[in-house]
N, C-alpha and C positions, 0 to 999 in steps of 0.2 A: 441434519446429520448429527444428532446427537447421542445416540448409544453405538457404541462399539462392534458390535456383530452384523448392523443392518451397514455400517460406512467400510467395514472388512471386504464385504461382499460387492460394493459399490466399483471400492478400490481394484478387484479381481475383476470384475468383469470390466472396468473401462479400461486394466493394462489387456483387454485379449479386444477391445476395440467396439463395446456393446454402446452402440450411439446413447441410449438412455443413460449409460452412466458417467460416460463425459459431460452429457449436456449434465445430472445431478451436479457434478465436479464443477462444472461453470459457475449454477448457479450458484451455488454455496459459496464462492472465491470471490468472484468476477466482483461485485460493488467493490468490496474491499481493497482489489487491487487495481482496479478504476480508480479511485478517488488516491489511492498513494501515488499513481504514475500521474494524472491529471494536477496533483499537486506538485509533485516534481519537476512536470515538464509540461506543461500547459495544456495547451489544444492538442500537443501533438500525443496525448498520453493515450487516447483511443488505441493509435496506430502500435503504441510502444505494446501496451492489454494485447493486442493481437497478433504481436511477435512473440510477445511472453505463451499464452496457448497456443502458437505452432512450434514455438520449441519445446513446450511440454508434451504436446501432443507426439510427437518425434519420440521423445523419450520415455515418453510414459509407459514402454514396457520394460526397460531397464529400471524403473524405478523400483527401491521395496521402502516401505515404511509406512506408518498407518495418518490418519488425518494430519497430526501436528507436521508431523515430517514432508508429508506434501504442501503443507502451507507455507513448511520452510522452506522448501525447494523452489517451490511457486515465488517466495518473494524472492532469493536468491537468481535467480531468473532472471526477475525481473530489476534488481538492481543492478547486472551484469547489461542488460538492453539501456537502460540509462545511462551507464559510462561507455558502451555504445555510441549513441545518441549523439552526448556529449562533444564527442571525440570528432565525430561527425562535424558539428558544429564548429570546429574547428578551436575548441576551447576557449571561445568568447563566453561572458556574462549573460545570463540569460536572467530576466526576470519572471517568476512564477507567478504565473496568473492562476485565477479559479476562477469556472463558468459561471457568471450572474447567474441568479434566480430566474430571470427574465427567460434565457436562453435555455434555462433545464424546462423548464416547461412549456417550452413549443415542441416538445417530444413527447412521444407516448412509450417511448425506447426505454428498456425496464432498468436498464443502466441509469439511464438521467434521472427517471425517478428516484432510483434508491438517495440520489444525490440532493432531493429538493429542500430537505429539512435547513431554516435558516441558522438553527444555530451551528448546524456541520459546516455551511457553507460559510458564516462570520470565522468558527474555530480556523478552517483550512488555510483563509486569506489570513491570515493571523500569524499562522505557523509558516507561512511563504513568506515572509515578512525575515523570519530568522535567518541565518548564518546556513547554506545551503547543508552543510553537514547535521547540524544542530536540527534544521527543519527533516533533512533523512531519518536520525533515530526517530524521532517524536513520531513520525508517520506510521514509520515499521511496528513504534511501543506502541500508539494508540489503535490506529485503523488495519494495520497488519495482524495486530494482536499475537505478538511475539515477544520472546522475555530475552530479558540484557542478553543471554550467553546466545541467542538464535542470532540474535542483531550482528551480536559481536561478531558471529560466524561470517555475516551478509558482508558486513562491510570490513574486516578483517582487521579490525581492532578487540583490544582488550576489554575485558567484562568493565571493569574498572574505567576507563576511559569510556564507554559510553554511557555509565551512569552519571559520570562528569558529565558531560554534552549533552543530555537528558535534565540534569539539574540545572544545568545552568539558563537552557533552552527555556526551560520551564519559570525557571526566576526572573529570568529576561521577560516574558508572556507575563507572568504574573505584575511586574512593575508597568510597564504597558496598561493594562489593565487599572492599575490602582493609579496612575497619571490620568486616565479620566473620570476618576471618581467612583467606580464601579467596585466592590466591595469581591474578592477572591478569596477563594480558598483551595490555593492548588497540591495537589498530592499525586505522588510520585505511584 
């Protein structure tokens, strides 16, 4: 989806319900927001992906706004289904796990694949590691591919305040990193 008039037409025809252009809309989203919910909330992140597209799916004819703004909306979604989740959970600690390698590749499921690259999968277990807030921006900035003010929108903090949580998240990652001898160079 990368020029503007063919994603316009995508957007029109899956808010009037054109199967072709939800399933485009999937694929184009769905790793991305796989692998944020899978790192937020484990195993259970498939099921959370699948509540996030039937509430989209619902609303995706009130929706207007062109790709960025669907992707906003999409993670907004879906961070609204995690303090769901959450809440569920009865607000115990949960530890964020990410699928071994092992386990993405007993699938031929185009999700797990997109997932198999080792360095995504060291980054992820990395960033689960963080301060469960700290590890949220980092996901929404890197694999969301959203900027401070969208995040900010997400999780209803200030511009300012999550480029703290971002920085620090990142400095935190970075000394990690340089505690095992491994040579970084991280950028914001």
């Amino acid at each position: 989806m990368q020029s503007q008039e063919p994603l316009a037409g995508i957007l029109a025809a899956a808010k009037t319900g054109a199967e072709w252009a939800i399933t485009a809309l999937y694929r184009e989203h769905q790793p991305s927001l796989l692998r944020y919910l899978r790192a937020q909330a484990g195993s259970e992140g498939e099921d959370l992906a699948s509540e996030v597209w039937l509430q989209a799916a619902a609303g995706l004819g009130r929706f207007d706004g062109d790709d960025a703004a669907f992707r906003r909306w999409l993670f907004t979604i879906a961070h609204r289904r995690l303090i769901d989740s959450r809440r569920r959970q009865g607000r115990r600690s949960t530890i964020l796990l990410v699928e071994s390698q092992a386990e993405a590749d007993e699938s031929n499921d185009p999700e797990k694949r997109a997932l198999r690259v080792s360095d995504s999968e060291e980054a992820l277990a990395r960033i689960a590691t963080l301060p469960p807030e700290q590890a949220e921006i980092v996901l929404l900035r890197v694999i969301g591919g959203l900027d401070v003010e969208e995040v900010a929108s997400i999780v209803g903090k200030k511009p300012g305040t999550v480029r703290v949580l971002q920085h620090r998240a990142l400095k935190r990652l970075e000394e990690e990193l340089a505690g095992e001898g491994r040579r970084v160079d991280v950028t914001e």
